[in-house]
C-alpha positions in Angstrom: 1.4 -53.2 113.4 3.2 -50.5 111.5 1.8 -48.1 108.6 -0.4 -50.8 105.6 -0.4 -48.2 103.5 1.9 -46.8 100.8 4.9 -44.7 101.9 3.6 -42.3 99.2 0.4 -41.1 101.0 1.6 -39.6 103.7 -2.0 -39.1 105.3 -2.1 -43.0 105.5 -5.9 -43.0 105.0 -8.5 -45.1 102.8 -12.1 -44.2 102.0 -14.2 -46.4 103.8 -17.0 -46.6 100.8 -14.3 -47.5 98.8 -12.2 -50.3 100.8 -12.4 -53.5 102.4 -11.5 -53.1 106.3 -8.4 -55.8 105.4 -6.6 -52.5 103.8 -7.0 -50.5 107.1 -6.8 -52.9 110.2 -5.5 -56.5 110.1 -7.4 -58.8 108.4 -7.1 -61.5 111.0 -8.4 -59.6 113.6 -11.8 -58.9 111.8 -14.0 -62.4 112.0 -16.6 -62.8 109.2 -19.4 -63.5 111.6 -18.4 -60.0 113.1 -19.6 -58.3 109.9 -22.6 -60.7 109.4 -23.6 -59.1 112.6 -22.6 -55.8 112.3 -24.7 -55.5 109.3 -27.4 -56.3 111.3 -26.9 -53.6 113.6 -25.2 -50.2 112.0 -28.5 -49.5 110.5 -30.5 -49.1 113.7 -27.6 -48.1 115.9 -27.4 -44.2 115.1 -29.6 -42.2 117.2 -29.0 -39.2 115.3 -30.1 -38.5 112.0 -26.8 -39.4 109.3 -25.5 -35.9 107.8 -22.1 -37.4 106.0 -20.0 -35.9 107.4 -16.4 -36.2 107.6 -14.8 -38.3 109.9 -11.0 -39.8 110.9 -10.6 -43.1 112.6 -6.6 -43.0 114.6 -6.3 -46.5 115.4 -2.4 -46.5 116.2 -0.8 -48.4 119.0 2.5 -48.0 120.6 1.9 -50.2 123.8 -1.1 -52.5 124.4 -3.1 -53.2 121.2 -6.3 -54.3 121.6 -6.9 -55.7 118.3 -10.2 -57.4 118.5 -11.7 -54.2 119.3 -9.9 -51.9 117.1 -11.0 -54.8 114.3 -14.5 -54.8 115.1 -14.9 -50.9 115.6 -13.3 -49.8 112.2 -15.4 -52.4 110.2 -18.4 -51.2 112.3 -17.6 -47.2 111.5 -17.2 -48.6 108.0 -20.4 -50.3 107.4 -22.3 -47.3 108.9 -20.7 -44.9 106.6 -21.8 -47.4 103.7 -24.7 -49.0 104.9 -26.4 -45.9 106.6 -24.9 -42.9 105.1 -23.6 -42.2 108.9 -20.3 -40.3 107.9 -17.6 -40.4 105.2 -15.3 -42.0 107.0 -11.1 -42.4 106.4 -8.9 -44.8 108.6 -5.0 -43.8 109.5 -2.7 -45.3 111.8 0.2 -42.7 110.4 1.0 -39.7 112.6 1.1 -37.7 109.1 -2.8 -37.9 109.2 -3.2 -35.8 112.2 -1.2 -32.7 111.0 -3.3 -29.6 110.7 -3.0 -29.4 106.9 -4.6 -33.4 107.1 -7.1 -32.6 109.9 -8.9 -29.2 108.5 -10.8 -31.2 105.9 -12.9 -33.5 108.9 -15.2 -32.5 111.1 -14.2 -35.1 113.8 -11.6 -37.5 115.0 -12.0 -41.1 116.8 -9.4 -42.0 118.8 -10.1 -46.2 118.5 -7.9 -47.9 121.4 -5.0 -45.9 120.8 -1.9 -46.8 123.6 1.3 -44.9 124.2 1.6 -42.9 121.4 4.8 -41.2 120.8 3.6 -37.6 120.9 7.2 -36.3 121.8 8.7 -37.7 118.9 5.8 -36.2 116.6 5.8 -32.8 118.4 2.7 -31.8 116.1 0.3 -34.4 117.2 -0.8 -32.8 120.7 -1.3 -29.1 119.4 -2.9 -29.9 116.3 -5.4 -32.3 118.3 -5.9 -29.6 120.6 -6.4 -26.9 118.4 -8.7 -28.6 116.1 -10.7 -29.4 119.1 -10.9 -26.1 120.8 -11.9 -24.5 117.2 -15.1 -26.3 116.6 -14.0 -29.7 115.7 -15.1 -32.8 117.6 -13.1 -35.9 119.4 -14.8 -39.3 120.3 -12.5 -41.2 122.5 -13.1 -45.2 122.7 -11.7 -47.0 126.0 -7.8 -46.7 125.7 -7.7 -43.7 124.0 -7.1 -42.0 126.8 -4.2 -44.2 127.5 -1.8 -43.1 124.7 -0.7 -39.5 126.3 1.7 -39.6 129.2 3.7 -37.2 127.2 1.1 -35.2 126.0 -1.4 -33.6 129.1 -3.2 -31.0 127.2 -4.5 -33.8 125.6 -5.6 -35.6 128.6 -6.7 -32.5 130.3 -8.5 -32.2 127.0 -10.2 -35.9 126.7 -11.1 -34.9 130.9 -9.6 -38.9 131.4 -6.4 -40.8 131.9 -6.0 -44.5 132.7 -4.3 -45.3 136.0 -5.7 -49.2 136.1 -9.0 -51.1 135.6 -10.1 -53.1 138.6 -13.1 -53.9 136.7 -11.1 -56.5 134.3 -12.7 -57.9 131.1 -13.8 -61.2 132.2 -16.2 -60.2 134.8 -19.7 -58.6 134.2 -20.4 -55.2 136.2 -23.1 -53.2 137.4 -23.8 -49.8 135.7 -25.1 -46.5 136.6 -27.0 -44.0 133.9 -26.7 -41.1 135.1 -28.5 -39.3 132.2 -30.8 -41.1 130.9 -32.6 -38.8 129.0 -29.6 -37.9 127.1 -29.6 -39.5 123.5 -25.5 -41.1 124.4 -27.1 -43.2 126.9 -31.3 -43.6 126.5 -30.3 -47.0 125.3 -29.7 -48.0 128.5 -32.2 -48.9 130.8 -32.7 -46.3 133.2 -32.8 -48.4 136.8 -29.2 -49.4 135.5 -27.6 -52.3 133.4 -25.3 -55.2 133.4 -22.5 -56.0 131.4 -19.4 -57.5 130.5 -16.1 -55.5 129.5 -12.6 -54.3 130.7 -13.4 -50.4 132.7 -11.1 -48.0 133.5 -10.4 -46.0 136.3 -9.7 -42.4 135.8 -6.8 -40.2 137.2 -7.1 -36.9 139.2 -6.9 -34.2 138.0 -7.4 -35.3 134.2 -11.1 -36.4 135.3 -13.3 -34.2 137.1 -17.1 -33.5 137.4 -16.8 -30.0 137.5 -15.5 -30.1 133.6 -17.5 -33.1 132.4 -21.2 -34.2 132.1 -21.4 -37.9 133.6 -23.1 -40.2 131.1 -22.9 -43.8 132.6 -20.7 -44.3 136.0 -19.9 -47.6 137.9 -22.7 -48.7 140.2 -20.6 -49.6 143.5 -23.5 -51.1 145.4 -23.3 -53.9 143.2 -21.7 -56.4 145.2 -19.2 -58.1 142.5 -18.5 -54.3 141.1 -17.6 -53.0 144.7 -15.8 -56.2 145.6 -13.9 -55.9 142.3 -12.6 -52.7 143.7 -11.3 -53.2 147.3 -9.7 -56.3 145.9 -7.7 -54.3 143.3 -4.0 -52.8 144.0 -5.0 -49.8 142.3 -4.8 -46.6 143.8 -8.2 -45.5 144.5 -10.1 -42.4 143.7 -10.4 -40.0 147.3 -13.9 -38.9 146.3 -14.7 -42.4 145.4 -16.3 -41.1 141.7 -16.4 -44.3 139.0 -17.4 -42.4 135.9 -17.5 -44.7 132.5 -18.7 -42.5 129.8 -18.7 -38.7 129.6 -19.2 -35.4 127.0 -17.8 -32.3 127.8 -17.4 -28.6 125.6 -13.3 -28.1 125.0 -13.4 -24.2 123.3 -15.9 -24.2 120.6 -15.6 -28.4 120.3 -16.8 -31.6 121.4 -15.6 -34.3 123.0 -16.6 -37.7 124.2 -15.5 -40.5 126.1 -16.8 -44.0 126.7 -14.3 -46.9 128.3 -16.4 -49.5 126.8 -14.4 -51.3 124.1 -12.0 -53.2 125.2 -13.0 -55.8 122.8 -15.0 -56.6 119.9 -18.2 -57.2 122.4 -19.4 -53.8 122.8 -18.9 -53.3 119.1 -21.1 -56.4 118.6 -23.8 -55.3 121.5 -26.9 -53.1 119.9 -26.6 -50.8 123.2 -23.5 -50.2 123.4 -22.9 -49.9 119.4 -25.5 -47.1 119.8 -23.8 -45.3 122.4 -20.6 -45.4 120.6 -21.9 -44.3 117.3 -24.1 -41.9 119.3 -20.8 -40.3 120.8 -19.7 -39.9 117.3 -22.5 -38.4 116.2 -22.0 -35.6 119.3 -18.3 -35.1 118.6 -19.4 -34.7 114.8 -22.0 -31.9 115.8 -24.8 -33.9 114.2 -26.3 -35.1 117.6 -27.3 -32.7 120.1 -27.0 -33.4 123.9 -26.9 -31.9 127.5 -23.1 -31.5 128.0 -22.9 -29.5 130.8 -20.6 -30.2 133.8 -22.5 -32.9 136.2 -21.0 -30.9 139.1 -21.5 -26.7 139.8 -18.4 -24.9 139.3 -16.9 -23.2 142.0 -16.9 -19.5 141.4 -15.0 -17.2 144.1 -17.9 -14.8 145.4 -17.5 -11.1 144.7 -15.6 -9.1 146.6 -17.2 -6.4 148.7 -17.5 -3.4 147.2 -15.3 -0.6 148.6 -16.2 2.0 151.0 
């Protein structure tokens, strides 16, 4: 789906107070009892306190789109910016919107299922992401975000994620690690680990890497069907066998986090997972506080032996 708004606004963007979700994703994506339930949800999904502040939705697709999801997220970001006050929230699919002269005015970007994006084409997208990151904004990264920058790795390296294939494929349910449970991204989940039903990625070295990220949720491989899932995969396999679903990490002065739940509209539709999404927002926006240092200890070279 190309650019639904006017060629005149170059920004491509709508004010989510101010539009029905029809104007910024396709209508016939977005099913009514999708919203009826969503309404139910935004209000006690947001484990941080709402601080409106401002926030872009990227929803563009250049390979895979997976349109349920990028349906049901965008009306769920909507509803909790007018339901709950969560954010003043805009929605672009246009490259235009994610110049540095659109980006200063936002105080985070979300990356909803974005797939091969055409960053050598638009030269300014990777630097500008970059650089509003590293100077104090905030990036919240939902499932195939990570999967839109083959051409761009200082975005990857940035995002601490690239796709290279999901064994763990949407139709089967699988097992799920919390690996910080006290942190307020994943205290929905039940601490002795969870169950659940969505399409997860595996991550590529170097992109991913303990030593840069703080591990929020990871795959839980002595799970029969989850481990099984695996070794029946093609898919190259990590060396240090290290499943990691959801992170948060510090990039410069910013924020970033990543979740690969979202595949499709059901972990939009799940209170748990809503609230770790909109709880990953609320970190990349600065308005929710959490333990983001890296899960694994640096490796620092020892000093050298003072001279003689």
């Amino acid at each position: 789906m190309r650019n639904l708004f006017s060629s005149a606004v170059c920004a491509a963007i709508c004010v989510a107070a101010e539009c029905a979700l029809g104007e910024v994703s396709s209508a016939k994506d977005l099913k009514p009892e999708w919203t009826a339930k969503l309404e139910g949800l935004v209000g006690g999904a947001l484990p941080g306190k709402p601080t409106g502040k401002r926030l872009l939705v990227f929803y563009r697709c250049e390979g895979f789109r997976h349109s349920q999801s990028i349906a049901a997220g965008n009306e769920a970001i909507r509803l909790a910016a007018e339901k709950a006050s969560a954010w003043r929230v805009e929605f672009s699919e246009d490259y235009e919107s994610l110049r540095p002269e659109s980006l200063e005015k936002y105080d985070a970007v979300v990356l909803n299922n974005t797939t091969n994006l055409k960053t050598e084409k638009h030269r300014h997208v990777a630097p500008s992401l970059v650089e509003f990151v590293k100077y104090g904004k905030g990036l919240a990264v939902v499932h195939s975000g990570d999967d839109g920058f083959s051409e761009a790795p200082d975005i990857l390296y940035m995002i601490g994620g690239r796709f290279c294939g999901h064994p763990w494929h949407g139709g089967g349910t699988w097992r799920f690690k919390v690996e910080d449970p006290g942190s307020p991204l994943a205290k929905m989940f039940p601490k002795d680990g969870f169950s659940f039903s969505d399409e997860i990625y595996m991550q590529a070295a170097p992109y991913f890497s303990r030593q840069a990220q703080h591990i929020l949720v990871s795959l839980d491989l002595t799970e029969e069907k989850t481990a099984e899932a695996l070794e029946k995969s093609r898919d190259r396999r990590r060396p240090d066998g290290d499943y990691a679903v959801a992170w948060v990490r510090r990039f410069g002065k910013g924020r970033v986090f990543y979740t690969s739940f979202g595949h499709d509209q059901r972990a939009w539709l799940d209170g748990m997972t809503l609230s770790h999404i909109f709880g990953g927002i609320q970190y990349a926006l600065g308005d929710l506080g959490a333990d983001d240092r890296p899960s694994a200890p640096q490796f620092i070279d020892p000093p050298k032996a003072a001279a003689k």
